[in-house]
N, C-alpha and C positions, 0 to 999 in steps of 0.2 A: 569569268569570276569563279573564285576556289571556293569552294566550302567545306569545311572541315568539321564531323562531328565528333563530340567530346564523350568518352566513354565512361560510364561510373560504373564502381567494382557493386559484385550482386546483392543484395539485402541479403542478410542471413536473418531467420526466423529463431524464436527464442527467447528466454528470459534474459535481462541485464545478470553477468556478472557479480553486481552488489545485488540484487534479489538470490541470488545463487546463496551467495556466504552467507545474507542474512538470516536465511531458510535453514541452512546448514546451523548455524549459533542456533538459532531458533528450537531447531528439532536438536539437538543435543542437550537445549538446556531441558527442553520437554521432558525428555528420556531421564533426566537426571531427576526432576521433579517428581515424575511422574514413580520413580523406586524408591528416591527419599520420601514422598508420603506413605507409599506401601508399606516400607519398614516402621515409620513410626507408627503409620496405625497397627501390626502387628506386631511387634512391641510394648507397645503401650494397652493391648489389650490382653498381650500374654501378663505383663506385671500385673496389671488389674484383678484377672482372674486368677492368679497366684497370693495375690497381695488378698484377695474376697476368698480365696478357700484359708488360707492360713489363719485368717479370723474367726473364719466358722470354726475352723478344727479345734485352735484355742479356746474358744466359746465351749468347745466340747469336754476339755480338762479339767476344768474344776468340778463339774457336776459328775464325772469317772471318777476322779480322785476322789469324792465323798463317798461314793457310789462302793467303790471298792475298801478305804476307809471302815463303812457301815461294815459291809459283808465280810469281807477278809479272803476276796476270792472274785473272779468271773462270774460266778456260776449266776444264772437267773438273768444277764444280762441283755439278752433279746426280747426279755417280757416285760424286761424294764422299761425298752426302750420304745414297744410297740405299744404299751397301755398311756405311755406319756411320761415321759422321764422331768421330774421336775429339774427346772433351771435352762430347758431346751426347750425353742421355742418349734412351733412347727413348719415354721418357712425354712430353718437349717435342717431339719430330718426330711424335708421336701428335697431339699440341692443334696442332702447326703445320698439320698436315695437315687438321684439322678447320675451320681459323681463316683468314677473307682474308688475307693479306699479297704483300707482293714486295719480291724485293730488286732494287734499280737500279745503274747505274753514276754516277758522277758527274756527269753533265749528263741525268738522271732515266731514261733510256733502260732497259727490264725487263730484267731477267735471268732472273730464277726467282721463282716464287711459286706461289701458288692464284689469284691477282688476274689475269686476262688482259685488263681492261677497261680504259679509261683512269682515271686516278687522280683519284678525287671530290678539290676541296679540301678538305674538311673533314680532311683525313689528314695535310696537312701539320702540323697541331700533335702529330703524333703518330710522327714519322719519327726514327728514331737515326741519325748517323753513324756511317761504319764509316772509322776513320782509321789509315793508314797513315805514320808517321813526320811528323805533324802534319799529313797529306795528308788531304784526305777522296778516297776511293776508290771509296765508294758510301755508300749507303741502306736501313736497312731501314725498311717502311714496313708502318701497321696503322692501322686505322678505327680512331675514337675511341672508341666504344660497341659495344657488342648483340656483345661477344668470344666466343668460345668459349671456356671455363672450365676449366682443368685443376687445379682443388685438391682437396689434403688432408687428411689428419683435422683437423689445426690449422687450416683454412681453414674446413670447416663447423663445425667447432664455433666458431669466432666467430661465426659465423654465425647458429647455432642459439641462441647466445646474445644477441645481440643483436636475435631474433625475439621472444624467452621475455620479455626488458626491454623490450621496445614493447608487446607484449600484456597485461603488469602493468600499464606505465603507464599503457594504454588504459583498465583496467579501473579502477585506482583514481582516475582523472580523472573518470569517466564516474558513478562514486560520489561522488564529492564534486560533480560538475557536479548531481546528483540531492536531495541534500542541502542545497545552495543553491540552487536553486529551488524545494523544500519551503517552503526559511526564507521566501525574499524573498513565493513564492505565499502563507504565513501570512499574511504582512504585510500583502498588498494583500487577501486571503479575510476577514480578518477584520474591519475595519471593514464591509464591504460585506455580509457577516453579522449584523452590529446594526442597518444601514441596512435590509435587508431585514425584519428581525422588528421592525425600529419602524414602521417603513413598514405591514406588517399588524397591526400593534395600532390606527395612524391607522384604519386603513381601519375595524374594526370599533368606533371610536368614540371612542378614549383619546386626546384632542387633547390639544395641548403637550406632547409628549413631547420632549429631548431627547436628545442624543446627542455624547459627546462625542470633539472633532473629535480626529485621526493628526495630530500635529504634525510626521514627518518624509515627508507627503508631501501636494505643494500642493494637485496636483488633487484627490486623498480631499478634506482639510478642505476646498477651497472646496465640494464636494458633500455634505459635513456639515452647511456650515452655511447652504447654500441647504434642505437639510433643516430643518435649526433654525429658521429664519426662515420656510419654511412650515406649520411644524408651530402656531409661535407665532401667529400668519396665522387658521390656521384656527380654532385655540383661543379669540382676539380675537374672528374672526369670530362663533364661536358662543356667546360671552358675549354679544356686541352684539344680534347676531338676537333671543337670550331678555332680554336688556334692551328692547330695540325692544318687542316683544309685551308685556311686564308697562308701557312707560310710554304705549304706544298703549293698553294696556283702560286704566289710571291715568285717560288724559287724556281717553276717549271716557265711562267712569262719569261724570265729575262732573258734566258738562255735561246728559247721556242723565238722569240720578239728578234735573236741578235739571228739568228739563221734563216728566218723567213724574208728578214729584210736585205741580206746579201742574196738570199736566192730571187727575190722578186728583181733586184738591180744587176744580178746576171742575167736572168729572162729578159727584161727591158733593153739589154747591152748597154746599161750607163756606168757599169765599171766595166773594168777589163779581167780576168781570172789569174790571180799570181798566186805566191808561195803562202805571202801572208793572209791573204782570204783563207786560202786551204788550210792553213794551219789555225786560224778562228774559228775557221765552221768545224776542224777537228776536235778541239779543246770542248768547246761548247755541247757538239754530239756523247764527247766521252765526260761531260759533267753530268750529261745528263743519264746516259749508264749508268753512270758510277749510281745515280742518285736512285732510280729505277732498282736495281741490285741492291744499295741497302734498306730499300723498303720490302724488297721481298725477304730478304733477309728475315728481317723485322717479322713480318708476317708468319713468316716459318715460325718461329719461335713461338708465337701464341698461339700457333694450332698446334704445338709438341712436334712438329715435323721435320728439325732443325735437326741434321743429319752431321755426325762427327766421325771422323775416322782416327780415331783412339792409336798411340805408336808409346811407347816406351821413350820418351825425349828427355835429352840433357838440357835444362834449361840455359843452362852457361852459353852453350852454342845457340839456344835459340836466341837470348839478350845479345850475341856478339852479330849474327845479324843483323839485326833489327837497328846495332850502332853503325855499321858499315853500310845500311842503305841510306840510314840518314846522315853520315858525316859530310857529304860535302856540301850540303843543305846550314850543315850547324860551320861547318871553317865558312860559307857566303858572307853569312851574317856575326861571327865573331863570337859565336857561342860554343862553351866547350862542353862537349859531349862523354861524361864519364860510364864507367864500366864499374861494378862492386861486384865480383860471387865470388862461393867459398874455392881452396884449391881441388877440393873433391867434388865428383861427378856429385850434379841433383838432378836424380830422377824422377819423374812424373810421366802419368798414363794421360796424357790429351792428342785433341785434334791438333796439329804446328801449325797447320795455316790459319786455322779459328783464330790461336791465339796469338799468333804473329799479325793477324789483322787486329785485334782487341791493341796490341803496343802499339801497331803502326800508326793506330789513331790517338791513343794517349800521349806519345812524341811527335809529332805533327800538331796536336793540340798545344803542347809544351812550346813548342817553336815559336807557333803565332803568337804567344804570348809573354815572350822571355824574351828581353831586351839585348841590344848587343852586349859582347864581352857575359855575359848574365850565364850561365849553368844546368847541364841536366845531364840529370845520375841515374839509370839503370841499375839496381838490386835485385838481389836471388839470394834467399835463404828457405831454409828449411824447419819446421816448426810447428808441433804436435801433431805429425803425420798429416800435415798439410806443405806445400812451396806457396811461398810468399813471394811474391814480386811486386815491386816497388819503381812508379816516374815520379821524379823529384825534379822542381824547377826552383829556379831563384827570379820567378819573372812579375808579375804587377798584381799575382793573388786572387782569390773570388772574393763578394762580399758574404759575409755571413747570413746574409738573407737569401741569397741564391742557394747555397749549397744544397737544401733540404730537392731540388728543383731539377740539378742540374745533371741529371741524370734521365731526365723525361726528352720525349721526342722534338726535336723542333724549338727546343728551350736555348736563348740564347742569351748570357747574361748582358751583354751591353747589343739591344735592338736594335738601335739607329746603325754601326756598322760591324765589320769584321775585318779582320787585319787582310786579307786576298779578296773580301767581295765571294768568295765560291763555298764559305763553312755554309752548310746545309742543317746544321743542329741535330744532325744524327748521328754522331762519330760517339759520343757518351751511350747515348743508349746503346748504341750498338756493341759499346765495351761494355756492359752490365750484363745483356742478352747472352751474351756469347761468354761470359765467366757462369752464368748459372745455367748453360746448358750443361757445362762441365759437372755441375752439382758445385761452383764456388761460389763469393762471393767479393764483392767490391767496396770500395770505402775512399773516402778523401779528407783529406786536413788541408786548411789555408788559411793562409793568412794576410791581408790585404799589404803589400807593398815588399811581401816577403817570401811571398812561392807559393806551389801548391804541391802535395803530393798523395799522389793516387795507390793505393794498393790494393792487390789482387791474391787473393787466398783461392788455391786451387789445391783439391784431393791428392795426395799422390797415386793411389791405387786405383785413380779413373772411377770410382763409384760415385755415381750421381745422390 
């Protein structure tokens, strides 16, 4: 009794993907809140204290303008202001005292202030006149930011209030910034969650699976359905493989089954040894050569080891060949074998015998399947620094459902038989194999009751 144990791919440790993006939304919207409140509360208390000195200062003009008015001059000004200047109260000579300012005379020259430095420009947008009888007389002058504050209960409590409404808004932004990128990280977690558990079902055996693609997002489906198309791939593949193996013992029995049992009935002496024994057990040894030889073939080819010996060939001479070994194969059966190339030499750099095997099996193919009196044409041309060659039949056609197929190993379009009983379903691959070692390629047209025709696109200058 076998036992088999079933392998699972390793845990990996770590956060989901959708906790990933969520986190990400999350912390961006943070960062975004978290500057949008900073600005406004430094903003809204730069205006505050700009908007609270600019009252004082004005609160300060009219009691100057009388002040000067009375006197007709500065002069006495500091004793005015130290004994109690009427009309000022002493919460504003409190903030004045705390607060740069100066006051000037009218061609800017100080008077009195807390400022004894020269005057930054930046203050001229920030200067009152103090006008006299439509005169200006002087200046009061105040830095545009960073004031000394002298408010109110009404001043902090807008304040307070308008702290309490940035910090809601912070909060309920930062919940809903959390909430959509839950959703959106759903979005993108969950296909990649199916991708993932299809993906380990592959690996422990369950080929062709499935998976259907996120229609609202490009990149996911196009990685669904490069999924799909490899799943389908390897499913294909492992139908073919176990096809391959049931029509390789198929094809190796009958031949192995016809020679064993003539050589058991010579050992036994219940026949007697003639031409036609020898000539049975010949055909039968060289079917199965033959057969042996195009699987290593074959093999070469997918380990890159498939050796060519590259010549400077006319193909015209190689096509008139390959008519002349097949002619009296095609006058047996009453089918006429044509010839088509140009009158001037077409040269190409290939292997002759590669490709003389790659025809030999494309017109051999053509035969079994091209009816008496029925047609095949041999072409050569030339064409964007490629040679094109062309088998043309007038014989019973593929179905259209075959075609996609019929280029794979061991694929034979009608199973039950073959025109000889000896096609082996390797003579196509083997013509596919052996044009793209060239560095060419292959192709077919058919049409069911009307021919088929095979063409073969090869480099002329031999570069793969």
């Amino acid at each position: 009794m076998t036992s088999t144990t079933e392998t699972s791919p390793p845990r990996v440790q770590g956060l989901s993907i959708m906790w990933w993006l969520a986190l990400a939304f999350a912390g961006v919207a943070l960062a975004g809140i978290l500057i949008t409140v900073f600005l406004v509360r430094r903003n809204v208390n730069q205006a505050l204290d700009t908007w609270q000195m600019r009252r004082a200062m004005e609160t300060l003009v009219a009691p100057l303008v009388a002040y000067y008015q009375q006197r007709g001059s500065w002069e006495g000004l500091e004793e005015w202001l130290r004994q109690g200047a009427p009309g000022i109260e002493r919460r504003q000579l409190q903030a004045l005292a705390r607060t740069p300012w100066v006051l000037t005379d009218r061609q800017g020259k100080p008077i009195l202030g807390t400022w004894t430095q020269p005057l930054p420009r930046s203050w001229t947008r920030e200067r009152i006149p103090i006008e006299v009888d439509n005169q200006v007389v002087g200046w009061f002058w105040s830095p545009p930011t960073r004031l000394e504050r002298a408010i109110g209960a009404a001043e902090r409590l807008f304040m307070d209030q308008v702290r309490r409404a940035a910090w809601r808004s912070a909060a309920l932004a930062l919940l809903l910034a959390l909430l959509g990128g839950l959703l959106v990280a759903y979005g993108f977690a969950r296909p990649v969650r199916r991708l993932t558990q299809a993906l380990t079902r592959v690996a422990r055996g369950h080929l062709g699976l499935q998976v259907e693609p996120p229609g609202w997002n490009a990149e996911l489906s196009q990685l669904t359905a490069s999924f799909n198309h490899m799943s389908a791939a390897l499913a294909r593949a492992e139908y073919l493989r176990k096809q391959m193996t049931a029509d390789l013992a198929h094809d190796l029995r009958t031949p192995i089954s016809v020679i064993m049992g003539y050589a058991e009935a010579l050992k036994e002496h219940l026949i007697e040894p003639d031409e036609e024994i020898f000539e049975t057990l010949y055909r039968e040894t060289h079917y199965l050569q033959h057969l042996v030889e195009d699987l290593r073939l074959l093999s070469l080819h997918d380990a890159g080891r498939l050796t060519l010996n590259r010549q400077s060939v006319d193909v015209r001479e190689l096509l008139r060949q390959v008519v002349q070994g097949f002619e009296p194969q095609a006058q047996a059966r009453q089918i006429v074998l044509r010839l088509e190339v140009p009158l001037e030499p077409l040269k190409a750099s290939l292997d002759p015998d590669r490709i003389r095997r790659a025809l030999d099996n494309l017109v051999s193919n053509a035969l079994r399947h091209t009816p008496e009196k029925g047609r095949i044409t041999l072409r050569a041309r030339g064409e964007d620094g490629a040679v094109v060659l062309e088998v043309e039949d007038t014989g019973e056609g593929i179905p259209p459902e075959h075609l996609p197929y019929i280029f794979e190993r061991f694929y034979r379009v009608d199973k039950a038989r073959t025109q000889d009983g000896r096609s082996s379903g390797l003579g196509l691959a083997i013509v596919k194999a052996l044009v793209e070692a060239h560095g060419g390629r292959v192709s077919v047209e058919s049409q069911v009751g009307r021919g088929t025709r095979f063409r073969l696109w090869l480099p002329q200058d031999g570069r793969d």
